[in-house]
C-alpha positions as CSV (number, residue, x, y, z in Angstrom):
1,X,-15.3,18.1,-10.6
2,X,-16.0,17.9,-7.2
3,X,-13.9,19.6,-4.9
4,X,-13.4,19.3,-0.5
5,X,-12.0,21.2,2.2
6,X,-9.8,19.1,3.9
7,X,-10.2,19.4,7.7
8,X,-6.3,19.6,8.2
9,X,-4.6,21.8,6.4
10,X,-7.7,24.2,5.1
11,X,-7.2,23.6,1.3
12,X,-10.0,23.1,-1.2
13,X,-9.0,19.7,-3.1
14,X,-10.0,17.7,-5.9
15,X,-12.5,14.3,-4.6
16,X,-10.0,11.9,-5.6
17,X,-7.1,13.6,-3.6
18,X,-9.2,12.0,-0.6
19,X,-8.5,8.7,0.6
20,X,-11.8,6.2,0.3
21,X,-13.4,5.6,4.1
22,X,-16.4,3.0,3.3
23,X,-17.8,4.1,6.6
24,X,-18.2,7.5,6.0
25,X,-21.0,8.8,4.6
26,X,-19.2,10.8,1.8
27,X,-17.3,7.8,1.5
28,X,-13.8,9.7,1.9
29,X,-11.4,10.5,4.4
30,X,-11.5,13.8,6.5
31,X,-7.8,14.5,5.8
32,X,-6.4,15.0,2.2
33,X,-4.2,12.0,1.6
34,X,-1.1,14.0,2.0
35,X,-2.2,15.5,5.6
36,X,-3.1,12.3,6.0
37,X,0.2,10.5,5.7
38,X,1.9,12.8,7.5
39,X,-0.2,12.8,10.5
40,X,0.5,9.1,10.4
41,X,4.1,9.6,10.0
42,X,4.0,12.2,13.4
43,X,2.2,10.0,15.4
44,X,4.5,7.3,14.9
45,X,7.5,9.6,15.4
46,X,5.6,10.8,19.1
47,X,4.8,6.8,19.9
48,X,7.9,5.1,18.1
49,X,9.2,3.4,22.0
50,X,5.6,1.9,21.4
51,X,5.7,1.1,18.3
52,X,9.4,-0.8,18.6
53,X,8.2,-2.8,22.1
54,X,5.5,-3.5,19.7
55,X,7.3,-4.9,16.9
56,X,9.4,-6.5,19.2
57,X,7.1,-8.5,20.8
58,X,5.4,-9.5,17.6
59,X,8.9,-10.9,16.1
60,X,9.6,-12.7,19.5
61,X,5.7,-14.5,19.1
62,X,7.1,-15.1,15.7
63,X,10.2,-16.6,16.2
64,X,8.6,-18.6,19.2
65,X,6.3,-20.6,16.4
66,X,9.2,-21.0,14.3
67,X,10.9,-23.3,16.6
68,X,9.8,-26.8,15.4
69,X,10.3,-29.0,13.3
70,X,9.9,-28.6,8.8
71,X,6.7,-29.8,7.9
72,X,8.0,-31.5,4.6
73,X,12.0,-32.5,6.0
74,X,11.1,-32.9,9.8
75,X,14.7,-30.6,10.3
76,X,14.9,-28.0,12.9
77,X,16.8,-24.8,12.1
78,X,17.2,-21.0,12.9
79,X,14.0,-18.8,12.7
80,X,15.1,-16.9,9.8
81,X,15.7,-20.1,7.8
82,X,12.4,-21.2,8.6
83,X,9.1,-19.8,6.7
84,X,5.7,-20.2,6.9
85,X,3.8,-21.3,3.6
86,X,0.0,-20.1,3.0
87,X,-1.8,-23.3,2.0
88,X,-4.7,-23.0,3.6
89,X,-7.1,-19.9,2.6
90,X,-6.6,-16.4,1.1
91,X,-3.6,-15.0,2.0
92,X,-3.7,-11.3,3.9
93,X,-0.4,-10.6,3.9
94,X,3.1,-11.6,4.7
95,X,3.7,-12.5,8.4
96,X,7.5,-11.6,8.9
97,X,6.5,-8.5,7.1
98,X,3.6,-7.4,8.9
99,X,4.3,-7.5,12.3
100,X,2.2,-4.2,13.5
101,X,-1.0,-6.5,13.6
102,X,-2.8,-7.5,16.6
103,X,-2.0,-10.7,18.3
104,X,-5.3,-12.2,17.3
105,X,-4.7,-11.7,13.4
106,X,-1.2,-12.0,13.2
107,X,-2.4,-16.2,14.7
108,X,-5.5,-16.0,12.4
109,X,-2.9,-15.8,9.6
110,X,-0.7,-18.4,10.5
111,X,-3.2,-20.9,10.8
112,X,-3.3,-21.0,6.8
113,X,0.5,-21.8,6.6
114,X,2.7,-24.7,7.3
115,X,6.0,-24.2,8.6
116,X,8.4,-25.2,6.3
117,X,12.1,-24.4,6.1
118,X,13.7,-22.1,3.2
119,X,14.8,-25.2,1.3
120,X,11.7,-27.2,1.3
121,X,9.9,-24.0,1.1
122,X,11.5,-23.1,-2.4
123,X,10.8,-26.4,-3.9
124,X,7.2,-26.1,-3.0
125,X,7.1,-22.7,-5.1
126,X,8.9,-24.3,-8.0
127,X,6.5,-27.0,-8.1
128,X,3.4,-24.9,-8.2
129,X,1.9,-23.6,-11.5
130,X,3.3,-20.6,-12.5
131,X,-0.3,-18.9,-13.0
132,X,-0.1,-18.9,-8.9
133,X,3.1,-17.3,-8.8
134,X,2.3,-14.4,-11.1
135,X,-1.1,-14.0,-9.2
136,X,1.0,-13.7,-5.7
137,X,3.4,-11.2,-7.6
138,X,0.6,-9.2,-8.4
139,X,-0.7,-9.0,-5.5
140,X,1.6,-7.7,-3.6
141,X,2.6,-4.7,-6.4
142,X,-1.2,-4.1,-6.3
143,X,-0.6,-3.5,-2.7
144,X,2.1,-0.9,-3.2
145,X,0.1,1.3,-5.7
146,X,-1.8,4.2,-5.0
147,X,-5.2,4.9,-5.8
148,X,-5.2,7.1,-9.0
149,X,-8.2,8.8,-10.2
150,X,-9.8,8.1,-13.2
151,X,-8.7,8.8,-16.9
152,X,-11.8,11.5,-16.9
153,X,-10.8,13.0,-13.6
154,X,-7.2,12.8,-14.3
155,X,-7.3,14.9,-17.9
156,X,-9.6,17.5,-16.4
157,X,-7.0,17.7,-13.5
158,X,-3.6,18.0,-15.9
159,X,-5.1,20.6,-17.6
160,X,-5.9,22.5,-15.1
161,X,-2.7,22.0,-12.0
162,X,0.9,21.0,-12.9
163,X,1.8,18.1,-12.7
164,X,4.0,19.0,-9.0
165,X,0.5,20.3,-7.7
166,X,-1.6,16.8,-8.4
167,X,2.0,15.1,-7.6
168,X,1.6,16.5,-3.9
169,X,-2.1,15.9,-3.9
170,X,-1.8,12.4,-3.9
171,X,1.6,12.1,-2.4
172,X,3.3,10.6,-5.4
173,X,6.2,12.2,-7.3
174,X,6.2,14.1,-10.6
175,X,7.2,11.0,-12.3
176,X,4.6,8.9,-11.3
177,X,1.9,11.8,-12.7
178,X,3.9,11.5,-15.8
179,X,3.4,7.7,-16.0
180,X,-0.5,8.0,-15.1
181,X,-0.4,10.5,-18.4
182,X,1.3,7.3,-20.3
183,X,-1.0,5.0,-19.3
184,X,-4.0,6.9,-19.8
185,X,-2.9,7.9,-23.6
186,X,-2.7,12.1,-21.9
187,X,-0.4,14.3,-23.7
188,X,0.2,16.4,-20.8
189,X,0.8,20.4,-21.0
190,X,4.4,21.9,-21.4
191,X,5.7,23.8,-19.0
192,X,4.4,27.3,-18.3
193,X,1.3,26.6,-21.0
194,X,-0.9,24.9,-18.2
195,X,-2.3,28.3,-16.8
196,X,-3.2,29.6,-19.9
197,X,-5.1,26.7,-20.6
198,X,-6.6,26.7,-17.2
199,X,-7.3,30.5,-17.8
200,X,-9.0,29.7,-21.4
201,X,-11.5,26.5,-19.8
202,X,-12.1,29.0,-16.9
203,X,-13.5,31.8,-18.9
């Protein structure tokens, strides 16, 4: 298995404990993805007035192009009990939930949705096939996951690390390793037997 320094903290990791960058020529990130999260996470604590005038502004925008009329009941009410429906297009994301986009694709988005409010908006989904609501389900938990390696990489790695080790590599917990080891059909290695396996495939 391949293995890469990453560039922030110094540590020799596995290829797959590397986020995927298209436009690099290795095709991964420079930072592992745990450095990688938590680089994130410190830039956002050092800019968070920026990122709250930010968000701010975006909801304002928001709320601003909920204030007319239901498409479907011509009824005016509150912005939160107004939503806006993707009919038009693929849908990128959900706009009240992703409001850290630029101006330009936050309106890009809404140009595939009616405005609708929450009551008309319901009956719409009711009245749609259910194969489309399953597929939008989907989507979204597709959206939440993290990119696991493959059920070759994984069982040379769990026989090899503990499970804590490839758990902090990717930035999961322990119990999400153990559910990659379900899924993939991997009995994994009890507790204190891992290094003598590691020792034995080593030698």
């Amino acid at each position: 298995m391949e293995f890469v320094l990453c560039l922030k903290c110094n540590v020799e990791k596995p290829i797959v404990a590397f986020a995927k960058n298209s436009s690099r020529k290795s095709g991964r990130q420079f930072y592992c993805r745990v450095c990688h999260s938590i680089k994130t996470k410190n830039h956002y604590q050092n800019n968070k007035p920026y990122y709250v005038d930010k968000s701010k502004s975006r909801r304002e925008l928001v709320n601003q192009l909920k204030s007319n009329p239901c498409t479907d009941c011509g009824q005016m009410f509150p912005a939160c009990a107004m939503d806006f429906d993707h009919v038009y297009g693929e849908k990128e994301f959900n706009i009240s939930q992703k409001l850290g986009v630029s101006v330009e694709h936050l309106l890009k988005e809404v140009a595939k949705c009616e405005l609708v409010c929450s009551n008309c908006h319901r009956i719409r989904t009711s009245s749609r096939p259910s194969k489309r609501r399953s597929q939008s389900i989907g989507s979204r938990l597709a959206s939440r996951r993290v990119s696991r390696p493959s059920r070759e990489e994984f069982e040379q790695l769990i026989k090899l690390y503990p499970a804590s080790k490839i758990a902090s590599w990717f930035g999961v917990s322990g119990r999400a390793v153990g559910k990659w080891c379900k899924s993939y059909d991997i009995v994994p290695v009890g507790r204190g037997q891992w290094g003598r396996l590691r020792r034995k495939i080593l030698v």
